[in-house]
C-alpha positions as CSV (number, residue, x, y, z in Angstrom):
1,X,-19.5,0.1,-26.4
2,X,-17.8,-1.4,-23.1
3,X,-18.3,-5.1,-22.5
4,X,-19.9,-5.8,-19.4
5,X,-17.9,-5.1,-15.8
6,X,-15.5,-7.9,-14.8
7,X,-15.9,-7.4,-11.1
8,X,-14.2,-9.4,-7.9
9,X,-16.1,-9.8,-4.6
10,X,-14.9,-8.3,-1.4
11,X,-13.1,-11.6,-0.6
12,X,-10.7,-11.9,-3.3
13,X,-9.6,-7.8,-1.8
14,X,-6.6,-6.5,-0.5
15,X,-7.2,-4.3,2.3
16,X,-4.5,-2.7,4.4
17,X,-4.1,0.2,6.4
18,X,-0.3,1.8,6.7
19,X,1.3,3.9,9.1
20,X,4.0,6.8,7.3
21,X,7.1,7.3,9.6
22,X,7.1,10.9,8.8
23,X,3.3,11.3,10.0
24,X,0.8,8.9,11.2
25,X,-2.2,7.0,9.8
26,X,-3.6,3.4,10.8
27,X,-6.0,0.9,9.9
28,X,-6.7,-2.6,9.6
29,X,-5.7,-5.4,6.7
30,X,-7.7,-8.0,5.6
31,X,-6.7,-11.0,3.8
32,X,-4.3,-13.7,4.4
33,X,-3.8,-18.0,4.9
34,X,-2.0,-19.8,7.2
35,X,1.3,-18.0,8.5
36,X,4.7,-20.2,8.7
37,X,5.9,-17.4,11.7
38,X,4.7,-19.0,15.2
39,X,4.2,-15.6,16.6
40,X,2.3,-14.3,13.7
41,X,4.8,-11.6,13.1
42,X,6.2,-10.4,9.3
43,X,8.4,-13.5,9.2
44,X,10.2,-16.2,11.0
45,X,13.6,-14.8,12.5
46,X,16.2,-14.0,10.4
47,X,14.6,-15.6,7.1
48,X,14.4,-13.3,3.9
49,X,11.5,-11.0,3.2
50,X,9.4,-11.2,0.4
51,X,9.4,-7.3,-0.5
52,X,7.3,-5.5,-3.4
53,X,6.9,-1.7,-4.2
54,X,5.6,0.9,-5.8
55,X,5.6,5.0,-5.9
56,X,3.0,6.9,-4.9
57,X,1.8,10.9,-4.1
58,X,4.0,12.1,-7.2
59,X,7.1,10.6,-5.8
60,X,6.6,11.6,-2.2
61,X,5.8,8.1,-0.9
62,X,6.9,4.6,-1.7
63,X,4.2,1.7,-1.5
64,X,6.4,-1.4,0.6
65,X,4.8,-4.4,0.9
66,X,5.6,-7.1,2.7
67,X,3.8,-10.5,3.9
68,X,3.4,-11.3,7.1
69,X,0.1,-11.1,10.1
70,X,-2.8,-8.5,8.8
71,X,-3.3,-7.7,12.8
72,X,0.6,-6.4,12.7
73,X,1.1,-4.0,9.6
74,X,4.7,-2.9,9.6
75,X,5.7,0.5,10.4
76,X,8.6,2.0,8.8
77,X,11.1,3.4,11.1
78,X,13.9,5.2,9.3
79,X,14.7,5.2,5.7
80,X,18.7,6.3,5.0
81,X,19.8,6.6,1.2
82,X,23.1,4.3,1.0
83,X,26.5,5.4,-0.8
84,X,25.8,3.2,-3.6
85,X,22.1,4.8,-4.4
86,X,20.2,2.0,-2.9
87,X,17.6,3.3,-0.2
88,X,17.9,1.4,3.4
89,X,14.4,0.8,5.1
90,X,14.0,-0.4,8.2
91,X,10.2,-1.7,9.5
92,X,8.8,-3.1,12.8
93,X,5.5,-4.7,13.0
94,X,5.7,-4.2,16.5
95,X,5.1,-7.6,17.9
96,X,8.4,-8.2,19.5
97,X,7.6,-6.4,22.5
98,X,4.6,-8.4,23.2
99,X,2.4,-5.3,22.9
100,X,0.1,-6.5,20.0
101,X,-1.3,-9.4,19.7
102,X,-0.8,-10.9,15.6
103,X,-3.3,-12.9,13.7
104,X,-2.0,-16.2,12.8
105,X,-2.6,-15.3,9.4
106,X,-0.3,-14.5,6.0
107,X,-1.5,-11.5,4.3
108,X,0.4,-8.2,2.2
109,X,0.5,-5.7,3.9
110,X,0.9,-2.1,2.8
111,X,3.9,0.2,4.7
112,X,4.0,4.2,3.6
113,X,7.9,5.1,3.0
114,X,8.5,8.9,3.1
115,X,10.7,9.4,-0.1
116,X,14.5,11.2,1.6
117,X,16.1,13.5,-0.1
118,X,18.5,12.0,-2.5
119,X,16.3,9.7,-4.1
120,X,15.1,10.7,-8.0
121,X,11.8,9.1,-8.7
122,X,12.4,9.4,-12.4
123,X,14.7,6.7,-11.9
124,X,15.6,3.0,-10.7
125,X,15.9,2.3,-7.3
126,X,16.5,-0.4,-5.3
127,X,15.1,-1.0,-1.8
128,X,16.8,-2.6,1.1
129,X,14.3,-3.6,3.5
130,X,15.5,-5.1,7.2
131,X,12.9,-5.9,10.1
132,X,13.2,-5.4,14.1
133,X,13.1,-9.7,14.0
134,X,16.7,-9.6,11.5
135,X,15.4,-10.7,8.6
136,X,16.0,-9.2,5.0
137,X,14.3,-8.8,1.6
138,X,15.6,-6.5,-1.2
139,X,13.6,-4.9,-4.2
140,X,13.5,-2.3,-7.2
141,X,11.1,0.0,-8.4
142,X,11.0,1.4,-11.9
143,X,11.6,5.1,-12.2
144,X,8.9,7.0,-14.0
145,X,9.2,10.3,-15.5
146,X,7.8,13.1,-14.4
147,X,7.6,12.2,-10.6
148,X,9.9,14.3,-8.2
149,X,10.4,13.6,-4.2
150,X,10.0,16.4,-2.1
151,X,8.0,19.3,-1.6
152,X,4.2,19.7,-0.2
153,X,1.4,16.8,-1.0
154,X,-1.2,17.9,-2.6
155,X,-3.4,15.4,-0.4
156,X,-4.9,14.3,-3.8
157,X,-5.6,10.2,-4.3
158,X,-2.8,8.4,-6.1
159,X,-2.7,5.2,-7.1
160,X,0.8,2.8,-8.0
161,X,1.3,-0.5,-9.6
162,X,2.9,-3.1,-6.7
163,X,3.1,-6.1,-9.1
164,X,1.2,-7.1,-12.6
165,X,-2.1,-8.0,-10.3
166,X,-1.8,-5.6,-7.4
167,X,-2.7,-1.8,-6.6
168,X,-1.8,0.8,-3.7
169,X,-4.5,3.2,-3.6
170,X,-2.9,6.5,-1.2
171,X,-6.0,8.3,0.4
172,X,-6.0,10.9,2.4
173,X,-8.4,11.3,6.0
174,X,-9.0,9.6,9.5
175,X,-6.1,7.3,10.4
176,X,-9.0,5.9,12.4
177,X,-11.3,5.2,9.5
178,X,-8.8,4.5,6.6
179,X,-11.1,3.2,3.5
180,X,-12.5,-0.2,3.1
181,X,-12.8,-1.8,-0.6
182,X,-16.1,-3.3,-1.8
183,X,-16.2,-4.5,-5.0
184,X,-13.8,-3.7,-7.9
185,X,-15.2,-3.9,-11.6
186,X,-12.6,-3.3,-14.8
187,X,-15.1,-2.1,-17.5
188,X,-12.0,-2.8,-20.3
189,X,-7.9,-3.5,-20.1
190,X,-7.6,0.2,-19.0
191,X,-10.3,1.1,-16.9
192,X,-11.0,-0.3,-12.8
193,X,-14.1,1.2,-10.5
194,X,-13.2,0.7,-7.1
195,X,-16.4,1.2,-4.4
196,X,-15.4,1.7,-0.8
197,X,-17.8,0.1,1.8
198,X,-20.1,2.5,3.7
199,X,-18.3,2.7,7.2
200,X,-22.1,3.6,9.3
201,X,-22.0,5.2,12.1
202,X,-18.3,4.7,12.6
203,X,-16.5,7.5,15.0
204,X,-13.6,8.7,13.4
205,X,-10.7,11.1,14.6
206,X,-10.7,14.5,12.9
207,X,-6.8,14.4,11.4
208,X,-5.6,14.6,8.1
209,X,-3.9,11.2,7.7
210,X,-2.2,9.2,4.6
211,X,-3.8,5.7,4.1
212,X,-2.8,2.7,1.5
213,X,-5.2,0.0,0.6
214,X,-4.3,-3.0,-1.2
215,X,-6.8,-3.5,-4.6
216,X,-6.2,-6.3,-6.7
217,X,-7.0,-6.7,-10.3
218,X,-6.2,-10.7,-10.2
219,X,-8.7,-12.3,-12.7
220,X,-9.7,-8.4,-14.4
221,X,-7.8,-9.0,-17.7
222,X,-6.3,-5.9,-16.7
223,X,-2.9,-3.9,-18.4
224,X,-0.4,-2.7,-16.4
225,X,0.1,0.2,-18.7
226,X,-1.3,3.6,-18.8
227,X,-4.9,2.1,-16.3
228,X,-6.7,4.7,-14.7
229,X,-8.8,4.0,-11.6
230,X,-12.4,5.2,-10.6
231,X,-12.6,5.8,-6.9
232,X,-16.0,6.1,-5.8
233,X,-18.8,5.5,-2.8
234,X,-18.6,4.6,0.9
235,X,-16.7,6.6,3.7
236,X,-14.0,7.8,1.4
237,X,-13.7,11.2,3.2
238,X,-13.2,12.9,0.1
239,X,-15.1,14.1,-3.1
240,X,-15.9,11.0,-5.4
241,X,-15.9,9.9,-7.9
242,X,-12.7,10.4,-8.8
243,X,-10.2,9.6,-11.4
244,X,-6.4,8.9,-10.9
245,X,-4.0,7.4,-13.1
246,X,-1.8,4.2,-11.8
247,X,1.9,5.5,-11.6
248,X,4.2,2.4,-13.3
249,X,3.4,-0.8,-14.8
């Protein structure tokens, strides 16, 4: 018999919404204290990027995150395999032009990186990340076996492991109405129910869009190894519940 569900309130969630430079999708994020940037963008100019990742949609998609303003998630704009292996990403959170105005706030936030060719998800691979402001973080991401790049998404749910207490969830829907967490409940070490939050009478465009929330597990007593997530309830735009199995850890 399970013990009782561990659950965190909608505070202590992650939400972002992403955009994929090989399609489109949008949202909003939520979460976030004071930011050190005085134009709320990813980071003061020319200072180093805190960078995290993750794979996602079988190898497809990489889950970057960076920290920064929740009111300007990061877009990636091109994504170049280098001579030594290493894959070159370049983001823009779009608030240099003064086009978009950026919460004063310092949040994760979650960009969608279309896998190139060249890259083997079955292997290590380290990320070189460089924002339109000239600042510069680096990262790797464990290869896992059994994941390829390339070819057609299924437009299943995927989940992938960002760090020991954070999960991208990839959903696929409205890039108006990408899904909001509610609560998230770990019934044992291997097990986490997510609930998205009823969206009303929201409207919502009618494309087929990728969107990545942020979850996190912080507090859950949750293992990094071989979890499997419960997707469930709300506006999730897609048959629920659902199972899917967290790629890494």
């Amino acid at each position: 018999m399970n013990p009782a569900p561990r659950s965190l309130s909608l505070l202590a969630l992650l939400g972002a919404g992403v955009l994929l430079f090989a399609g489109c999708a949008s949202g909003t994020a939520v979460a976030g204290a004071g930011s050190d940037a005085s134009d709320g963008s990813a980071s003061p100019a020319g200072s180093e990027l805190e960078v995290e990742a993750g794979w996602l949609d079988g190898g497809r998609q990489i889950a970057l995150v960076t920290w920064g303003s929740s009111g300007c998630v990061p877009t990636a704009t091109d994504a170049t395999v280098q001579p030594d292996g290493a894959l070159a990403v370049t983001i823009d959170d779009g608030a240099g032009d003064g086009a978009k105005a950026c919460t004063a706030d310092y949040a994760p936030r979650v960009t969608l990186v279309g896998v190139p060719e060249g890259v083997d998800p079955s292997k290590d691979l380290d990320l070189v990340v460089t924002d339109a402001h000239g600042s510069r973080g680096d990262t790797d991401i464990d290869g896992v076996a059994g994941l390829a790049a390339g070819g057609e998404t299924d437009y299943a749910p995927s989940a992938g492991w960002i760090d020991d207490d954070l999960i991208a969830v990839l959903t696929w829907g409205s890039s108006s109405c990408a899904p909001q967490v509610e609560t998230v409940e770990a019934s044992d070490a291997k097990h986490v129910a997510v609930t998205f939050a009823d969206l009303g009478d929201r409207p919502c465009t009618m494309d087929m869009a990728p969107r990545a929330t942020l979850v996190s597990v912080a507090g859950l007593g949750v293992d990094d190894d071989g979890t499997t997530l419960t997707l469930s309830g709300g506006d999730a735009q897609f048959a629920t519940p659902v199972e899917v199995s967290v790629i890494g850890g």
